[in-house]
C-alpha positions in Angstrom: 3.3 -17.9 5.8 1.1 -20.0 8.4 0.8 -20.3 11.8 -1.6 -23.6 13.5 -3.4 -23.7 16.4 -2.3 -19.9 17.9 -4.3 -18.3 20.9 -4.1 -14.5 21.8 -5.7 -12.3 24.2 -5.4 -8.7 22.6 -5.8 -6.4 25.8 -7.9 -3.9 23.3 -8.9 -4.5 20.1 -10.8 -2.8 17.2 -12.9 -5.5 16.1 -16.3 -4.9 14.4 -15.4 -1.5 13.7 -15.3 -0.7 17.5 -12.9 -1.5 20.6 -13.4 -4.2 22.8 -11.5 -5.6 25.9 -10.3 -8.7 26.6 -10.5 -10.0 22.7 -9.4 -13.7 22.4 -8.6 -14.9 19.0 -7.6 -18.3 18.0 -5.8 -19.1 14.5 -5.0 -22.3 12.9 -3.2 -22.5 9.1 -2.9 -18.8 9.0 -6.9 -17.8 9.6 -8.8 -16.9 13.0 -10.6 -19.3 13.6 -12.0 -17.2 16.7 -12.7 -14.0 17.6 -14.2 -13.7 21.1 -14.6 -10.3 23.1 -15.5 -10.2 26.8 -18.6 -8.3 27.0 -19.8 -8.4 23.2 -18.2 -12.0 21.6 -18.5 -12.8 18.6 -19.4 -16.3 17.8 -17.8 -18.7 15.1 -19.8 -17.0 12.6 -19.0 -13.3 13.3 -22.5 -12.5 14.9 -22.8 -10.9 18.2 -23.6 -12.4 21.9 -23.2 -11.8 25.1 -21.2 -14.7 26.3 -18.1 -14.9 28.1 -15.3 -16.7 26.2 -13.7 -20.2 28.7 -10.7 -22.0 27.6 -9.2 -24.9 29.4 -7.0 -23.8 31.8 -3.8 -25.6 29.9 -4.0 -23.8 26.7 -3.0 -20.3 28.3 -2.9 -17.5 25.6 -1.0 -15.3 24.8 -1.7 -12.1 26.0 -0.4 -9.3 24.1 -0.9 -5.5 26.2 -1.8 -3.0 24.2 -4.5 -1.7 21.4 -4.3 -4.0 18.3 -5.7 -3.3 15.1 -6.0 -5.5 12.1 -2.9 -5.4 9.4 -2.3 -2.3 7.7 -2.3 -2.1 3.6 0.3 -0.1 1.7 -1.4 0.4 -1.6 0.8 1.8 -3.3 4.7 1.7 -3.3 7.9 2.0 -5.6 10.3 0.1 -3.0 13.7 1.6 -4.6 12.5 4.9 -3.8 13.3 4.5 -0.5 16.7 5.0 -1.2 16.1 8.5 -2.0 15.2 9.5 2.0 16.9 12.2 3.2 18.8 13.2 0.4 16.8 14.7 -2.3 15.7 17.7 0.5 19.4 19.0 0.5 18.8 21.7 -2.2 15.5 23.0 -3.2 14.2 21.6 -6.8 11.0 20.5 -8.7 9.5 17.2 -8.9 11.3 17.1 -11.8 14.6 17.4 -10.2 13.7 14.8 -8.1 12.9 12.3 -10.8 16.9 12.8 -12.0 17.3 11.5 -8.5 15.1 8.8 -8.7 16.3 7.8 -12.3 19.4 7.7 -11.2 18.9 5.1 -8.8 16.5 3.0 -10.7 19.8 2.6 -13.1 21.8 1.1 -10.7 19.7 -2.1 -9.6 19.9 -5.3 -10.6 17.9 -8.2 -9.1 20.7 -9.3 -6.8 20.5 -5.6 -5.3 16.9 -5.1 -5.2 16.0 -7.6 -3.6 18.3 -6.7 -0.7 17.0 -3.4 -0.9 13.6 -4.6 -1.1 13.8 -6.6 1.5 14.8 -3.8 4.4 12.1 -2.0 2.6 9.4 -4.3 3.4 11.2 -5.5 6.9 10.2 -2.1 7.3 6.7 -2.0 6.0 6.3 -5.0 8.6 7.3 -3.0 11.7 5.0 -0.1 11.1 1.7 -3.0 10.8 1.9 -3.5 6.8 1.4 -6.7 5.9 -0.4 -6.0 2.8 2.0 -4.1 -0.4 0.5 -3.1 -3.3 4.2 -3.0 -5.7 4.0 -0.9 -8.4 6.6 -2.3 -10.3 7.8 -1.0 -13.8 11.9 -1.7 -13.3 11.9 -4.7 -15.2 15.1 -4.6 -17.7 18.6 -4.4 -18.1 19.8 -0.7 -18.4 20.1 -0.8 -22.1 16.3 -2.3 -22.0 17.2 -6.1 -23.1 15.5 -8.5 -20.8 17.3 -10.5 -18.4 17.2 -14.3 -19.1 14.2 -14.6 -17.0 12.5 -11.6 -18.2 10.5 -11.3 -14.8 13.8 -11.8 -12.5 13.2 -8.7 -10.8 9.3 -9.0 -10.3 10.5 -12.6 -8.8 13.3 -10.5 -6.2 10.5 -8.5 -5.6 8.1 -11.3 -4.2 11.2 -12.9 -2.7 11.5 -10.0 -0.8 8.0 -9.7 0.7 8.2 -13.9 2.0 11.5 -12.6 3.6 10.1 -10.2 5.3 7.2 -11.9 6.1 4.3 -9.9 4.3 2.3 -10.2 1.2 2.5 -8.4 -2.3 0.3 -7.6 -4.6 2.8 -7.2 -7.6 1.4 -4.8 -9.6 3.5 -4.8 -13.2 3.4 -1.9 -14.6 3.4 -1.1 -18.9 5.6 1.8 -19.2 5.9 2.7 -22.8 6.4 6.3 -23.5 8.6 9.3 -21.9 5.1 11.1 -22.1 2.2 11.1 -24.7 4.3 9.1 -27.7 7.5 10.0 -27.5 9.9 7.6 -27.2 11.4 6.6 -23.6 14.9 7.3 -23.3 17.4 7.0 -20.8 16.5 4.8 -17.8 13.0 4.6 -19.1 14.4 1.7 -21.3 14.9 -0.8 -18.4 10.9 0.1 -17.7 9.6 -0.7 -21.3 8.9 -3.9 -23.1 8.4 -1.6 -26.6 4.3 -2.5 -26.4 1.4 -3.6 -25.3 1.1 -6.8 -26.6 4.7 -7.8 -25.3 4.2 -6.3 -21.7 1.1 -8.9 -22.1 2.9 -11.7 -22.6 5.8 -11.6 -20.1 3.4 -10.7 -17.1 1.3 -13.7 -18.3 4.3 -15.6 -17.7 5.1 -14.7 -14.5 4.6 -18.5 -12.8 4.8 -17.3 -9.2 2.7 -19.7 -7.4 2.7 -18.6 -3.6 -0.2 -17.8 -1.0 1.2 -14.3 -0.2 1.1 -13.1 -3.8 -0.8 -11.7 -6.1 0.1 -11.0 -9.7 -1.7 -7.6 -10.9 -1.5 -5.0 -13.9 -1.1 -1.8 -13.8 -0.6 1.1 -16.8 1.9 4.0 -15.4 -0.3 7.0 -16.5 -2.0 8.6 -19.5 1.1 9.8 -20.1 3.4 6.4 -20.5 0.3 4.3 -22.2 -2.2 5.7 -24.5 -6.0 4.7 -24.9 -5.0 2.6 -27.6 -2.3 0.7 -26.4 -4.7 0.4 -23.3 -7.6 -0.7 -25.5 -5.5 -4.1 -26.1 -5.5 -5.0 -22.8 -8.6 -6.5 -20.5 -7.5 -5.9 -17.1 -9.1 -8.2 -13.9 -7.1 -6.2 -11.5 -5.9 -2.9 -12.5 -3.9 0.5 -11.4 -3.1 3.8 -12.8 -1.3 6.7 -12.1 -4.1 9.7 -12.5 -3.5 13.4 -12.2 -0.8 14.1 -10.1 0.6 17.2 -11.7 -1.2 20.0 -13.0 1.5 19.6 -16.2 0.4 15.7 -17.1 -3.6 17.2 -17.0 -2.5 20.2 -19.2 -0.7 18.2 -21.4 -3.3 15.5 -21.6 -5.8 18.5 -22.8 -3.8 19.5 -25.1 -3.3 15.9 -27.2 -6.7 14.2 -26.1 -8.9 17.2 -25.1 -9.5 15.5 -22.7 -8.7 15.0 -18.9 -7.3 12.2 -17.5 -9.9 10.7 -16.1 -12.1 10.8 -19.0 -9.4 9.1 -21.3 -9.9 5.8 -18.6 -14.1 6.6 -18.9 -13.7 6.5 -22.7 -11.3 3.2 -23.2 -13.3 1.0 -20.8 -11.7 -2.2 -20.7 -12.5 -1.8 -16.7 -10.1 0.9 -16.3 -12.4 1.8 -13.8 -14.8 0.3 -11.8 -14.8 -1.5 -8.9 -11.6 -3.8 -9.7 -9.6 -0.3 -10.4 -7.1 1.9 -8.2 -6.5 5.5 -9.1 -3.6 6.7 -7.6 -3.1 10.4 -6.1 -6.4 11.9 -7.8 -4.9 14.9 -6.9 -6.2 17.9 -9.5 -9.8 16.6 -10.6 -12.8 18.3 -12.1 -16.3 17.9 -10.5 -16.9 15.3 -13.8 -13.7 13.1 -12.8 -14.6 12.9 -9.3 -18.5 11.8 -10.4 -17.1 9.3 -12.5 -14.7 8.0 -10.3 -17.5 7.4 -7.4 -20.1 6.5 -10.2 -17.9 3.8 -11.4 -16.9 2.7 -7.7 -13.4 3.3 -8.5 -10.9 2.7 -5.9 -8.9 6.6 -5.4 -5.2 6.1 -3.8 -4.1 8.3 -1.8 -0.5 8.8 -0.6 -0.4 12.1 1.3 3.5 12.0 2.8 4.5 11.7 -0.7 2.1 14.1 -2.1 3.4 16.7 0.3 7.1 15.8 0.3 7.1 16.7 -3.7 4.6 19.5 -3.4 1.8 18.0 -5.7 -1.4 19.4 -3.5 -4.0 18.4 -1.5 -6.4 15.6 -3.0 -10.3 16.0 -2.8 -10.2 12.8 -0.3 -13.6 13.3 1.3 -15.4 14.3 -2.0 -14.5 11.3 -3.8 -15.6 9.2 -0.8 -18.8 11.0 -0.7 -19.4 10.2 -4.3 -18.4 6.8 -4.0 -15.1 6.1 -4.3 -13.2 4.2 -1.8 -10.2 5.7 -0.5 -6.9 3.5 0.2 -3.7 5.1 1.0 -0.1 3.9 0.2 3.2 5.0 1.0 4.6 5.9 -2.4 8.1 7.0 -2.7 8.7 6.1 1.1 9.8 9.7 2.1 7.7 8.3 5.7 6.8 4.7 5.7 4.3 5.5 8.6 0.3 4.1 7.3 -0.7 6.1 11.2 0.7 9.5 9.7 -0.9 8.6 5.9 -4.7 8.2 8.0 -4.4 10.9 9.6 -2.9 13.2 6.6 -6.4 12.6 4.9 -8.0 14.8 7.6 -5.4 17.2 8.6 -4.7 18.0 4.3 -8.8 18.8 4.8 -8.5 20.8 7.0 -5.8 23.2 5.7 -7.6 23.0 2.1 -11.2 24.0 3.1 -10.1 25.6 6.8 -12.8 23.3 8.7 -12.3 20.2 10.9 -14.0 17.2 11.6 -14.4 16.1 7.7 -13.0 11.7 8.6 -13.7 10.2 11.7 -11.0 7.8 13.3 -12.7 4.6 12.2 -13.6 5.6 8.9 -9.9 6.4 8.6 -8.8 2.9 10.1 -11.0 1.8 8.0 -8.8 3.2 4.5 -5.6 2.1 6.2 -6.5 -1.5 6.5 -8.5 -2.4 3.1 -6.5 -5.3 1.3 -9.1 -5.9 -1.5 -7.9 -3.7 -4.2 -4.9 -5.0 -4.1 -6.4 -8.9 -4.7 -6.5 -10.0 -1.0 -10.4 -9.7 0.2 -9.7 -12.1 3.2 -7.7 -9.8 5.2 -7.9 -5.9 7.0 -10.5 -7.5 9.5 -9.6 -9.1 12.9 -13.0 -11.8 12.4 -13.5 -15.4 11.5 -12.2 -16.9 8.6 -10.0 -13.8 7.8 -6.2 -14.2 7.4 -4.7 -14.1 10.8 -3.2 -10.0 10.7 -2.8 -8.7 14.0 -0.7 -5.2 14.5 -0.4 -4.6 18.7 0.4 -0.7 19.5 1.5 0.9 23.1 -0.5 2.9 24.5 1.8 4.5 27.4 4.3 5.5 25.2 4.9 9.3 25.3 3.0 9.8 22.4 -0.2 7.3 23.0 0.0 7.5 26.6 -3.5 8.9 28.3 -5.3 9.4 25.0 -7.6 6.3 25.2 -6.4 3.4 24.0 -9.1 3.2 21.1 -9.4 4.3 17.5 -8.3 7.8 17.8 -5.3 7.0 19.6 -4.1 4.5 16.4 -5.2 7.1 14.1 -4.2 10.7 15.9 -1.6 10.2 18.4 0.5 6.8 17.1 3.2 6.5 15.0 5.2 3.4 13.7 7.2 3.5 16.4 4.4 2.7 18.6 4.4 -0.9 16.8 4.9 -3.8 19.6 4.0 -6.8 18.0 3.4 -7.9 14.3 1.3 -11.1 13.1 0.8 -11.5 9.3 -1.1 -14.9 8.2 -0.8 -15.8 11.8 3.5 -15.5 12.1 4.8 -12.9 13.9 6.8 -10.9 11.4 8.2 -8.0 13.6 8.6 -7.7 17.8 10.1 -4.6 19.5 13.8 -5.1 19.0 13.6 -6.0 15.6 14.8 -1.8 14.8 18.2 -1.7 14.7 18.6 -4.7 12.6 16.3 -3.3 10.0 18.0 0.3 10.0 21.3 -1.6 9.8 20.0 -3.8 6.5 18.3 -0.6 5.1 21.9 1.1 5.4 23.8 -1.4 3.9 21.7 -2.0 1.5 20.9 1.7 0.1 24.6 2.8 1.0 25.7 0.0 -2.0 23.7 1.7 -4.6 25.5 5.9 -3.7 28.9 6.5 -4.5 30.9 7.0 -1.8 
């Protein structure tokens, strides 16, 4: 996943938290190795002068038109969900209803399938500007719940997939243990269970992928799948957690813990929060959760597209910030794979809850969209030396980013994936206009396979 001794000169770029013309960036094994603006470079060291960049005049570089931002991070995703597009909307239902759906699909993998089907999915990823995936993987077994000789065969598809594609993972293994606050799983919940905690333990300590573009993570499904003791038994470096999505799953936890959510993860510890930890969706919180979550530095996950598609509500995005919280966004259950229309979900959802505008400026937004640390991979989202070498290269005279300035606003409020010219991740180009109808013809095939005809 490394490119040596690489020269571009990015027409616009957002480097420094601002836009700059004329940006000249050299990489060697996968890492700029310089990062040069016209009229405010950067030197080798990241500080600011005013010097123009020279190169001899035989190493042209290449010059890619356009407004390039650094590589996008999709915090959270459940790859086989992406099979469900377009066909859980053709009768109204619940969430519920749409987990059958879901279910139903999850019990037709195997690793041979999902990692074709993972691999469209993040062939995709790579042509809207991911190059970062946070997996939140908890399909691990064989539909009667008996491991597969390798018990981590389809965590190993999984980061198969990603090199394929040409982006990183961070594989997030997920304990799933309980159909909801003790009782048993059942159904296709047995292929995500390994019976308990201690088990789950061992077999993602024995997960022996050695490769630059993963990282091996943990990650408990909910309060509703794990409880505090079972979470007690585990000491997590890196960990995420589905939190409050549904009103029912903060009822419910109430009712058994008498306490919210939120409050369960404050009172195990174990790092369930803090700086190392992801909440994901943070979608119905008391004024306590949200302190706690900033006061903790907790990192709060938002996924609006898929928050919207299944009718969940609107997040207190801007609150949490405020308190401390960083925000990241994923994609989810892949109803849009589109990180643009997640950034700028953050602000429109604000502005339909509280009826004001102008609560997330462009970069701050940018900003969300292109953090790679929770998910294990500090030395990327920047375009600056010494960072892994992501480059994403948008039009900006398409019909939707033509004459709306080729700067932040225009990646964050007028783009869209298909506005996605050129991809680098670790310093290879991963996806180049063209690429389209290849990836919608392996997505096909590959989800057609798992729907009877």
């Amino acid at each position: 996943m490394t490119g040596v001794g690489t020269a571009y000169l990015l027409e616009r770029a957002w480097v420094d938290r601002a836009v700059h013309d004329d940006v000249l960036v050299e990489i060697e094994d996968g890492r700029f190795t310089k990062v040069s603006p016209r009229n405010s470079r950067l030197d080798d060291k990241g500080s600011s002068s005013q010097q123009e960049f020279q190169r001899p005049a035989d190493e042209t570089p290449t010059r890619l038109p356009g407004l390039t931002v650094p590589g996008l991070a999709n915090c959270h995703s459940h790859a086989f969900h992406r099979a469900l597009r377009g066909r859980t909307q053709r009768e109204r239902g619940t969430f519920w209803t749409w987990r059958e759906q879901m279910y139903a699909v999850a019990g037709r993998l195997d690793p041979d399938s999902y990692l074709r089907l993972a691999t469209a999915v993040y062939r995709e990823m790579a042509a809207a500007g991911i190059t970062t995936v946070g997996e939140f993987h908890y399909l691990h077994h064989q539909p009667d719940g008996t491991p597969y000789d390798d018990p981590n065969a389809m965590g190993h598809a999984l980061a198969e997939a990603a090199a394929t594609a040409g982006i990183r993972i961070s594989l997030l293994d997920t304990a799933y243990l309980s159909s909801g606050f003790g009782r048993p799983v059942e159904g296709v919940q047995l292929r995500y269970s390994d019976g308990d905690i201690d088990t789950w333990a061992d077999r993602l300590g024995s997960f022996d992928e050695q490769a630059d573009h993963v990282y091996v993570g943990g990650a408990f499904h909910s309060v509703r799948a794990v409880s505090p003791d079972q979470m007690k038994r585990y000491a997590a470096a890196t960990i995420h957690v589905h939190l409050s999505e549904q009103r029912a799953e903060n009822e419910e936890c109430l009712a058994v813990y008498g306490r919210t959510p939120t409050q369960v993860l404050a009172d195990v510890g174990q790092n369930l929060l803090g700086p190392r930890a992801t909440v994901v969706h943070a979608t119905h919180l008391t004024d306590d959760d949200i302190r706690i979550l900033g006061e903790t530095g907790t990192h709060s996950c938002f996924c609006p597209t898929t928050e919207r598609d299944l009718g969940d509500g609107i997040g207190p995005s801007r609150r949490l910030h405020e308190a401390g919280s960083p925000i990241t966004l994923g994609s989810d259950s892949h109803a849009v794979i589109d990180l643009f229309e997640e950034m700028r979900a953050l602000e429109l959802d604000e502005r339909l809850a509280t009826e004001q505008r102008g609560h997330w400026t462009a970069a701050e937004l940018l900003a969300t969209a292109t953090a790679h640390g929770s998910l294990g991979f500090e030395d990327a989202g920047a375009i600056a030396v010494g960072q892994r070498a992501d480059l994403v290269t948008l039009a900006t005279s398409s019909t939707r980013t033509g004459g709306t300035g080729a700067d932040e606003n225009t990646a964050v409020f007028a783009a869209t994936s298909a506005d996605v010219t050129q991809v680098l991740c670790d310093g290879r180009v991963v996806f180049t206009r063209g690429d389209e109808v290849e990836i919608g013809r392996q997505l096909g095939d590959a989800i057609g396979a798992l729907w009877p005809s």
